[in-house]
C-alpha positions in Angstrom: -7.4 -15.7 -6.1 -3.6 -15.7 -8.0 -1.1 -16.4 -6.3 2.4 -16.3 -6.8 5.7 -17.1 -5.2 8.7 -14.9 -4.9 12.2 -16.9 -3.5 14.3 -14.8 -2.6 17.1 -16.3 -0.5 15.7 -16.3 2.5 13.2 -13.6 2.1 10.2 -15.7 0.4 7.1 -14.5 0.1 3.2 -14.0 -1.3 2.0 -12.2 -3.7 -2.0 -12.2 -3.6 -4.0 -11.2 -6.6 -8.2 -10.5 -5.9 -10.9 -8.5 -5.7 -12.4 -6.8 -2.8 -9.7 -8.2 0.0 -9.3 -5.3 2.1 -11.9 -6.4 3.9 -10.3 -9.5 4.7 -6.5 -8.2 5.5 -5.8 -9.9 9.1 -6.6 -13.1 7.4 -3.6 -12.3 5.1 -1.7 -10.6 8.0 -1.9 -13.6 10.3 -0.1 -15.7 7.9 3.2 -13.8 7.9 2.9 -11.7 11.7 2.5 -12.9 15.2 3.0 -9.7 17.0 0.7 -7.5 18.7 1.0 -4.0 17.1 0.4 -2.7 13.3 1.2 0.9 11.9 -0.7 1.5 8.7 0.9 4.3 6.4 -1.1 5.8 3.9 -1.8 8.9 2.1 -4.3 11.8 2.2 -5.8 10.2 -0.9 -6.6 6.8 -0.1 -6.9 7.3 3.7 -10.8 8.7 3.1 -11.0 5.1 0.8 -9.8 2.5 2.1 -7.7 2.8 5.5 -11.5 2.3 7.6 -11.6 -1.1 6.0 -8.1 -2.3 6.3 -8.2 -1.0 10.2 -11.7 -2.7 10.9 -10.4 -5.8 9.6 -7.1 -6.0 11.6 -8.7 -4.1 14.5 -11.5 -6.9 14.8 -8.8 -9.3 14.8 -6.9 -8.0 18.1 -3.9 -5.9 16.7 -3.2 -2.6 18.1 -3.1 0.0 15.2 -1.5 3.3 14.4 -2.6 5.3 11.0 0.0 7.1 9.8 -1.4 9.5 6.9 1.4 11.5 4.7 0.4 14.4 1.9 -0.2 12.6 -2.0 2.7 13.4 -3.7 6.0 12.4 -5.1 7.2 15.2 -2.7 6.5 13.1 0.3 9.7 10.4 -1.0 11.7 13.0 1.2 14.0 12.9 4.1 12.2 15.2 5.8 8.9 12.5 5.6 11.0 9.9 6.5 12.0 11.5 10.0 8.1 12.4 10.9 7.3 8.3 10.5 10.4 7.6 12.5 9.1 9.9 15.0 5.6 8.7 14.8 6.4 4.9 15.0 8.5 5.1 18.0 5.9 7.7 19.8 3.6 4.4 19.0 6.7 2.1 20.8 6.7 0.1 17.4 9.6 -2.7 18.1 11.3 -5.2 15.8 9.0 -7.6 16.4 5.9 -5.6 15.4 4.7 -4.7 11.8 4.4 -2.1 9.5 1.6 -1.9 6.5 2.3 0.1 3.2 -1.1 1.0 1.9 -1.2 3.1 -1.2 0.7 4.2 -4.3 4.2 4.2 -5.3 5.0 6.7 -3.1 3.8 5.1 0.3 5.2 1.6 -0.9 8.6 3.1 -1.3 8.8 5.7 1.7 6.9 3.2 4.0 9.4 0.5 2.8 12.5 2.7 3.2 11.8 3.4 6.9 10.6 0.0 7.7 14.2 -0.9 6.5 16.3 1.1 8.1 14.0 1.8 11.9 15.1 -0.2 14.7 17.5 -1.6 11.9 14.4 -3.3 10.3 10.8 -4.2 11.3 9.1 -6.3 8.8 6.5 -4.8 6.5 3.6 -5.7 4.0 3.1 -4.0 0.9 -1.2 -3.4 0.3 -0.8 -1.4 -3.3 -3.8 0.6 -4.6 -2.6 2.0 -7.8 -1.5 0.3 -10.8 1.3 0.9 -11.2 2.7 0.2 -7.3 0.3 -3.2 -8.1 2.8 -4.2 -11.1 5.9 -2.8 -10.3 6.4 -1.0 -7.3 5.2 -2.9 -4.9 7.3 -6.0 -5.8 10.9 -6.5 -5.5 11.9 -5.1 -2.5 13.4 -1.7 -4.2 12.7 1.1 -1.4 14.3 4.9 -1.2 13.4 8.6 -1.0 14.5 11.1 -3.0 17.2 13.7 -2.8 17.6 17.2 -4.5 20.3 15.2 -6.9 18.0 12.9 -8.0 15.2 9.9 -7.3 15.5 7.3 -4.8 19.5 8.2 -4.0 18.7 7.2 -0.4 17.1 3.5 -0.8 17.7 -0.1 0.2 17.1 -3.9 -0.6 14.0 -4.5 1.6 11.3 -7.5 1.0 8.2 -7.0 2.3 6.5 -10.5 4.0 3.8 -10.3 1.4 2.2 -8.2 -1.3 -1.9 -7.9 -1.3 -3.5 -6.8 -3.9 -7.4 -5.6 -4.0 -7.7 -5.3 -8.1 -10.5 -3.5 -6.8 -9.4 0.3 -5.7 -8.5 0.4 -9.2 -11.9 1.4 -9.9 -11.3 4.6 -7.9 -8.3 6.0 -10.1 -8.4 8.9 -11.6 -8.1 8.2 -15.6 -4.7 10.4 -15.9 -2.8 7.8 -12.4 -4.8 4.8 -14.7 -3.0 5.8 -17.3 0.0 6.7 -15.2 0.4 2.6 -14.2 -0.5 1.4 -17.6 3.0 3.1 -18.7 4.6 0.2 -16.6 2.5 -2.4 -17.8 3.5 -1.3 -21.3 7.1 -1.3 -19.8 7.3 -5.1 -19.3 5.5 -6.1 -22.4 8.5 -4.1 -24.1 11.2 -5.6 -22.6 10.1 -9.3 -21.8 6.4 -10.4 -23.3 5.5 -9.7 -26.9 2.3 -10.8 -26.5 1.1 -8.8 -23.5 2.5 -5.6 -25.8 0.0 -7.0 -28.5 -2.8 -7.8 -26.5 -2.2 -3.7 -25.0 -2.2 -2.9 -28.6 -5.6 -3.9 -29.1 -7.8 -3.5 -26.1 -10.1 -0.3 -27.5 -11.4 1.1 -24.1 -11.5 1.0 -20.3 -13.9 -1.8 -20.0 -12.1 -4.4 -21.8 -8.8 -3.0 -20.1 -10.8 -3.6 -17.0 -11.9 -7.0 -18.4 -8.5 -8.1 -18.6 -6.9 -6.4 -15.9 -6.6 -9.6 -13.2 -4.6 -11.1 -16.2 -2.6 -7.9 -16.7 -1.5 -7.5 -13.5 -0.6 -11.3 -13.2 1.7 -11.3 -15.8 3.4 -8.0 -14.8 4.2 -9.5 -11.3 5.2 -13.0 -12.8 7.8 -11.2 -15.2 9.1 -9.1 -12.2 9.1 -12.2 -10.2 11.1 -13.5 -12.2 13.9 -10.8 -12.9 14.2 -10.2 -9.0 14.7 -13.9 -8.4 17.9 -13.8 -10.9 19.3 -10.5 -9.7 17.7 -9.5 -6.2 20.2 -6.5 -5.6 20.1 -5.0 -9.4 23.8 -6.1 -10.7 23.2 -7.1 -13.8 20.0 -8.4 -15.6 17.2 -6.6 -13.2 18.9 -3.7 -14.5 16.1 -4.3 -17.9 13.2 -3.0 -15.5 14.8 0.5 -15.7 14.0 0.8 -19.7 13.3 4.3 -20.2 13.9 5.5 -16.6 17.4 7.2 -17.2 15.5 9.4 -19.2 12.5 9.3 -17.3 13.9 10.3 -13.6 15.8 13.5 -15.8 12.2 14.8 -16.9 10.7 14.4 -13.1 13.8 16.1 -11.8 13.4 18.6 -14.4 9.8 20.1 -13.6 10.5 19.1 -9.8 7.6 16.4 -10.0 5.0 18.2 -10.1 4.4 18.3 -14.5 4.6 14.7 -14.9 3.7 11.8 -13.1 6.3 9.1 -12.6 4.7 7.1 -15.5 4.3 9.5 -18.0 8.0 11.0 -17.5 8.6 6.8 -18.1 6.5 6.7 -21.3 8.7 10.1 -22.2 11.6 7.9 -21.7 10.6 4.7 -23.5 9.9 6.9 -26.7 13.5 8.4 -26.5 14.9 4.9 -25.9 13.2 3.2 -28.5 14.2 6.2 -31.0 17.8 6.1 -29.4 18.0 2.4 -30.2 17.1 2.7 -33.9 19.4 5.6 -33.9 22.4 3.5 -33.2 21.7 0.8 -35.3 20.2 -1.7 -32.5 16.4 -1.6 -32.4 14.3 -3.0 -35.0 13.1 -0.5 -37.4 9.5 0.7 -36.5 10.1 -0.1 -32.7 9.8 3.2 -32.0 7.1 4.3 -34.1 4.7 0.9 -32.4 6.1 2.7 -29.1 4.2 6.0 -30.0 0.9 4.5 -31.3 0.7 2.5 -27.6 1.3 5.7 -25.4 -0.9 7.5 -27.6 -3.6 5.0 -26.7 -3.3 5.4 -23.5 -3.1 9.2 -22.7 0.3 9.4 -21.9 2.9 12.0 -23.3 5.1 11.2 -25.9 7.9 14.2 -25.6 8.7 16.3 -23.1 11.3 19.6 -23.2 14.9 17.5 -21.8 18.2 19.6 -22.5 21.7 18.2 -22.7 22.6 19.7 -19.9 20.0 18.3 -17.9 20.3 14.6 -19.7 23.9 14.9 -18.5 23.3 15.9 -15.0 20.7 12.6 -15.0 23.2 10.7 -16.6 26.2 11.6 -14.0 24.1 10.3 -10.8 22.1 7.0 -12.9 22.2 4.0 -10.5 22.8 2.2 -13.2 26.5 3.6 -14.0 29.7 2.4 -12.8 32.1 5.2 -12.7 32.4 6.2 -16.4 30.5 4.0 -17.8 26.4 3.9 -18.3 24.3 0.5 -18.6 21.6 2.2 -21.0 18.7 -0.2 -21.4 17.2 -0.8 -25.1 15.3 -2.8 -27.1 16.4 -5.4 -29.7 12.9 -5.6 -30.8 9.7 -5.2 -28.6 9.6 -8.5 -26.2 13.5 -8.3 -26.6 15.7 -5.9 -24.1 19.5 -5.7 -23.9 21.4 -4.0 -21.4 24.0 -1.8 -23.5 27.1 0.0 -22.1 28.5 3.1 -23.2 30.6 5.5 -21.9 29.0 8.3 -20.5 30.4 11.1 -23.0 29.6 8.4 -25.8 25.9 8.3 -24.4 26.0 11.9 -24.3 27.4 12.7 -27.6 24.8 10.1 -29.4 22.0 12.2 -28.0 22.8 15.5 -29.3 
């Protein structure tokens, strides 16, 4: 098993790396929970795959469970989600000093995460990923939210989870298209802190030798965020560099109400235009952009996606990652190499045209 270690101030915790661990999940739980009652959230895609295991496990071991199951979708990051597990956990007379489990994709980790934060004024929670890309991104770092009709994760908070548990196995029940959706965030941190993970991306020819060196993968994707949370836990300055290609990215999902494009693929959109952007300007290596193409390509994801001015502005005017009239844009010196480059809005906008 990996293990790695994430100090926050006073909000440490585990990040465990294995195969086939569900099965063993109140052996993890019991290491960072006392209490006496568990709600499980999950989705109506992994609840028929792994929620039996995960409740046999913690059920054998004595805690009281709940299974909360919410529709697959980027569509359940809503307000309106968030106020049916509210409801649910206090029918189930969760207290502060009982637990909640995330147990699924992106979408679970940061809805699940969200209302663990803000019930009761917080019960603690453990994040149980089964995608890859909640496994190397979401999952870790403490970033919850839902979504508004202005934009992704308006409504959010700084929350930690106690641990992070990771079964590398349930990636062998993705579908190729939400395999390929998580691979655009592996790519992701290759690009903006490890050359050689890009490289090694660059040459793995098919699904067996991605799955060959997926343990490895997924370590290294956890140990760069790791590391960027610890520096800048509440995103003021250099955690910003995780965003690379999401200002674009969140535009396209808003656009086509995210249901065209998964969040990954509206990110590998968005990488492409950054990457372009950044030679545009004078800033990224020559041919940054064009290596940026060949590795989406390789990986199923799109490369372009219909984005007007209008709607880049609109993205642009509610980025978390503004301050008033300004925009932090992330780029690329090279790939391996990110900057965090600030332009006023309209400049942004009129270099973009």
């Amino acid at each position: 098993m990996n293990t790695l270690r994430v100090n926050t101030p006073g909000r440490e915790y585990n990040i465990y790396i294995d195969r086939g661990i569900l099965k063993d999940t109140a052996d993890f739980i019991k290491n960072v929970f006392s209490g006496e009652k568990i709600a499980v959230v999950t989705d109506t895609n992994v609840e028929p795959l792994y929620s039996g295991e995960v409740l046999k496990s913690l059920d054998k071991s004595g805690y009281k469970t709940k299974l909360i199951t919410v529709p697959a979708g980027e569509k359940s990051k809503s307000v309106d989600m968030l106020n049916m597990l509210y409801n649910d956990m206090l029918d189930f007379g969760l207290t502060r000093t009982d637990l909640i489990i995330a147990l699924g994709g992106g979408v679970v980790g940061d809805l699940t995460g969200y209302c663990a934060a803000s019930l009761l004024r917080g019960i603690p929670y453990v994040q149980m990923p089964t995608t890859l890309l909640a496994q190397v991104d979401s999952s870790v770092g403490g970033k919850v939210a839902v979504n508004l009709e202005k934009g992704k994760n308006l409504v959010g908070a700084f929350n930690q989870p106690k641990a992070v548990i990771i079964d590398v196995d349930c990636l062998k029940t993705l579908s190729r298209r939400i395999l390929c959706d998580g691979m655009a965030e592996v790519i992701k941190y290759g690009a903006i802190k490890d050359e050689n993970l890009f490289k090694l991306l660059e040459i793995i020819k098919n699904d067996q030798e991605l799955f060959a060196n997926i343990d490895k993968i997924i370590y290294n994707c956890c140990d760069i965020k790791r590391q960027v949370v610890e520096e800048d836990e509440f995103d003021t300055g250099g955690r910003m560099v995780l965003n690379f290609g999401h200002t674009f990215g969140h535009a396209i999902e808003k656009k086509f109400r995210y249901e065209k494009y998964t969040h990954g693929e509206a990110v590998a959109v968005g990488m492409r235009m950054a990457c372009e952007l950044g030679e545009r300007i004078g800033l990224t290596e020559q041919g940054t952009a064009a290596r940026m193409l060949n590795i989406l390509k390789q990986y199923d994801l799109p490369v372009s996606a219909e984005l007007s001015h209008a709607e880049l502005a609109e993205a642009v005017s509610v980025d978390k990652k503004g301050d008033g009239s300004h925009i932090n844009l992330i780029l690329l010196n090279k790939i391996g190499d990110v900057v965090i480059k600030k332009l006023k809005k309209q400049e942004f906008l009129d270099i973009t045209i």
